[in-house]
C-alpha positions in Angstrom: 11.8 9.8 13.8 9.2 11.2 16.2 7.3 12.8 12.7 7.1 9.6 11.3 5.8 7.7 14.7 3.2 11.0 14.7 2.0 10.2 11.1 1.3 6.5 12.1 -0.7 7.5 14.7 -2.8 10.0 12.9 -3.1 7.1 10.3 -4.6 4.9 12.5 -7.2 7.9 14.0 -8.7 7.8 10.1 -10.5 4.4 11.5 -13.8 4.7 11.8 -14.5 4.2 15.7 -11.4 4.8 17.4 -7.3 4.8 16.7 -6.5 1.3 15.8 -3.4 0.0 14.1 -2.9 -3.7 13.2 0.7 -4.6 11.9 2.1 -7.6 10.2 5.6 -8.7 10.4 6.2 -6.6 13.3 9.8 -8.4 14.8 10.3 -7.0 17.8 7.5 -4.7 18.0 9.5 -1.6 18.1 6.9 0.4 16.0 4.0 -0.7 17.5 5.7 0.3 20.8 6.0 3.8 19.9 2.9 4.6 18.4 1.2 2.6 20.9 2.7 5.8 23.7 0.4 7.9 21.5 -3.0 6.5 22.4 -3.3 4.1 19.4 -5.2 0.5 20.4 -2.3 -1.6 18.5 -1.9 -5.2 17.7 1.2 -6.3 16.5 1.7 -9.7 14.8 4.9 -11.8 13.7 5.2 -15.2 11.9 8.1 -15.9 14.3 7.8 -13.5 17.2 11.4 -13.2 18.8 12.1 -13.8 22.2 12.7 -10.3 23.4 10.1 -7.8 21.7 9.7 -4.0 22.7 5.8 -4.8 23.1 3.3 -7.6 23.1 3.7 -9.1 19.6 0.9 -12.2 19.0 2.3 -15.1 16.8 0.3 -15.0 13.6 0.5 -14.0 9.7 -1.9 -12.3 7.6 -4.8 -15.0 7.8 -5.8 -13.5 11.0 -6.6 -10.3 8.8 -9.9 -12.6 7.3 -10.5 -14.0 10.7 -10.3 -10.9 12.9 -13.6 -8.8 12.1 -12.3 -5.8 13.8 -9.1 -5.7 11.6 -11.6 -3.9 9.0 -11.9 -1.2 11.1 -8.0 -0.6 11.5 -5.2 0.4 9.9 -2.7 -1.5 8.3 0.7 -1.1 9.0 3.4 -3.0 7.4 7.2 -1.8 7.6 9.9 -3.9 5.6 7.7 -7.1 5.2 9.8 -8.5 3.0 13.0 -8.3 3.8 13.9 -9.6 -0.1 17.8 -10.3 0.3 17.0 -12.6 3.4 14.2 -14.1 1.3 16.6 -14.5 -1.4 19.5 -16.2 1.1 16.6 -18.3 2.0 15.9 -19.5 -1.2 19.1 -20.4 -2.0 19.5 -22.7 1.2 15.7 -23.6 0.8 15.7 -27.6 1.8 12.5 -28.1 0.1 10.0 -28.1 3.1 7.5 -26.0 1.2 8.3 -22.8 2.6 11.0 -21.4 0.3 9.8 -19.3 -2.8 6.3 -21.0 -3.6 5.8 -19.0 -0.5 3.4 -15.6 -0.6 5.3 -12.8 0.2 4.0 -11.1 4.0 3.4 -8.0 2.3 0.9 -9.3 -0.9 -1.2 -12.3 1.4 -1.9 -9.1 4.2 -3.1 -6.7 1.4 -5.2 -9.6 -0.1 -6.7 -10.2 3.2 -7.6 -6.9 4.5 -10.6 -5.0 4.3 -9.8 -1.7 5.5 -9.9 1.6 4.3 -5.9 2.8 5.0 -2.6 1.3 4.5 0.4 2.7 6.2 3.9 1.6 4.2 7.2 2.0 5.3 10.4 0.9 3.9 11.9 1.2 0.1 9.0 1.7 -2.8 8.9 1.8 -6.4 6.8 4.9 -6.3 9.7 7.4 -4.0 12.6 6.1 -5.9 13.0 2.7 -5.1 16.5 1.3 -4.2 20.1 2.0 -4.2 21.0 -1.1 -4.4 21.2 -2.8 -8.1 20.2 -6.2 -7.5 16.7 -4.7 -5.9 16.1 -2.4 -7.9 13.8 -0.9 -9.4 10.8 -2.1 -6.0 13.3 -1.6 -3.3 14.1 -4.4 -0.4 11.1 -3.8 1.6 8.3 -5.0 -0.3 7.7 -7.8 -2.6 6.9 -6.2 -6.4 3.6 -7.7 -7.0 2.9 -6.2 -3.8 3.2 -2.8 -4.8 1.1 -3.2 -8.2 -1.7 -4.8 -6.0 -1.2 -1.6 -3.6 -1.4 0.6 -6.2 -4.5 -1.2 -7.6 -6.7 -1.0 -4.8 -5.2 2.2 -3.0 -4.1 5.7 -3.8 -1.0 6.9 -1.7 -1.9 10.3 -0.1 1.3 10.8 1.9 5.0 9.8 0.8 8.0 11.3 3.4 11.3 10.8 4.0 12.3 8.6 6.5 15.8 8.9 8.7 18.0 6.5 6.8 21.3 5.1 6.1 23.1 6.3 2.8 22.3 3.3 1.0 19.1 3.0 1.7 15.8 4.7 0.5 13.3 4.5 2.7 9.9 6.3 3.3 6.8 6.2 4.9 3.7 6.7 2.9 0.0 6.5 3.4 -2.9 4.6 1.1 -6.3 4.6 0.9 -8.6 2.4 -0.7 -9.8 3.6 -3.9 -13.6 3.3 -4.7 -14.1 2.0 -8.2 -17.3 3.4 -10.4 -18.4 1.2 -13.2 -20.5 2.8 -15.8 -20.7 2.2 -20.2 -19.5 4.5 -22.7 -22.9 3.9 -24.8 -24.5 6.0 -21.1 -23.9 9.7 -21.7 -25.5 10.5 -18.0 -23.6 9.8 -15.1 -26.2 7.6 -12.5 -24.8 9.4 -9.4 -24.8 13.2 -10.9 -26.8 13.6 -14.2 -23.7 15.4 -15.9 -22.4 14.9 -19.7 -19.8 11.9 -19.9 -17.4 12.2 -22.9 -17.2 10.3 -25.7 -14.4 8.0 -26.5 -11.6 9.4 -29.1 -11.8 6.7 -31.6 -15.9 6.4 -31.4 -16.6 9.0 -34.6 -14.0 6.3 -36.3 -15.6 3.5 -35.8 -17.4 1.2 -37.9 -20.8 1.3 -37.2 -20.4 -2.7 -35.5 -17.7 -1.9 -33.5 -19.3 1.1 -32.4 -22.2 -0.6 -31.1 -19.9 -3.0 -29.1 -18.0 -0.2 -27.3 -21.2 1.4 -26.7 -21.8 -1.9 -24.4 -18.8 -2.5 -22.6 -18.4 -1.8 -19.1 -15.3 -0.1 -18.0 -14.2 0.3 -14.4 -12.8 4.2 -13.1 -10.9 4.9 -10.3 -13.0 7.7 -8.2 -10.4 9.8 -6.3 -11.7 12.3 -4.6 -9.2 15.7 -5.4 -8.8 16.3 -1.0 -6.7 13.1 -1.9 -4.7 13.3 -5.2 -1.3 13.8 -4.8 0.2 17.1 -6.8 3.4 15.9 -8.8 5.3 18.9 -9.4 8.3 18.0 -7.4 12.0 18.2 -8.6 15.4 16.9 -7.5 17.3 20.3 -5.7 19.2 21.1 -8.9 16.5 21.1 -11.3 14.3 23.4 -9.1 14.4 26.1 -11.9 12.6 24.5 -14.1 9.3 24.1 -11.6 9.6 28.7 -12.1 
């Protein structure tokens, strides 16, 4: 889908110096191929890079996401990094050399490890429907489930489009960015950054005057999207488009 290859590489302009895209379980490189004939600086790795590969793909996993400074300054791309019904044949046959399912998902390890600002994620999600198929649903056969909660945790999506698919599949592309997290106490009514009237909590006239005192002092951390990146909502299936009039 020359769209989809287009959004990739527009992903990858949003680093900060230059269009870079880093992306982990890459196979055969096919993506990194395509978006690479767009001007993107791309390096593609694979735990086991096959023989035959459309580009240059470097042997490696997500530890080379801590290792390689410059990864900070790229985009992550991940497509299908878990392929979940080969990782559940594998554990089925697992022969008990350590790598069967003790073993962190591709997709949760290269999120924990990199320390960019954008996330490009292609394959079956929870968020745009997950999966067709039973046995994976409700997260799809793309990406590990505690994946997704850690994405969602320390990224907003932006973007979510279809992608050119089989019937029985599901797939997307979508687009993250990190979320910055402000910290601040109910008991402050100012905000540090802009001087403006914070609200009080529901409950706080109810409170005993202890309890009070102790909410007053907790710390609570807020996701700050900024609104040029929510995502409106007010989308319907094609037969229920009436009730959006």
């Amino acid at each position: 889908d020359g769209r989809a290859v287009r959004i990739v590489a527009a992903a990858a302009a949003l680093a900060p110096d230059r269009p870079r895209l880093v992306e982990m379980g890459a196979g055969k490189g096919y993506w990194a191929s395509l978006v690479r004939e767009h001007g993107v600086a791309v390096r593609a790795y694979d735990a086991k890079p096959p023989r035959t590969t459309f580009c240059a793909v470097r042997r490696g996993g997500p530890d080379v996401l801590a290792r390689d400074a410059s990864s900070r300054l790229s985009t992550l791309f991940l497509c299908y990094p878990d392929d979940t019904a080969a990782a559940d044949a594998a554990s089925d046959d697992d022969d008990g050399d350590g790598d069967g399912e003790d073993a962190v998902p591709c997709s949760l390890a290269s999120l924990e490890a990199f320390a960019g600002a954008t996330v490009v994620a292609a394959g079956e999600l929870f968020i745009a429907g997950g999966a067709l198929h039973r046995a994976s649903a409700p997260w799809g056969r793309s990406f590990d489930s505690a994946a997704q909660v850690r994405l969602a945790e320390l990224f907003h999506v932006v973007l979510v489009v279809d992608l050119p698919r089989w019937p029985v599949a599901k797939d997307v592309l979508t687009v993250w960015r990190r979320t910055r997290v402000c910290r601040w106490r109910w008991g402050d009514r100012t905000s540090p950054q802009s001087g403006e009237e914070r609200g009080s909590p529901p409950s706080e006239a109810a409170l005993p005057e202890e309890e009070e005192e102790e909410e007053d002092d907790a710390e609570e951390a807020w996701a700050d999207i900024p609104p040029h990146e929510s995502l409106s909502y007010a989308v319907a299936a094609p037969a229920f488009q009436h009730l959006l009039l």
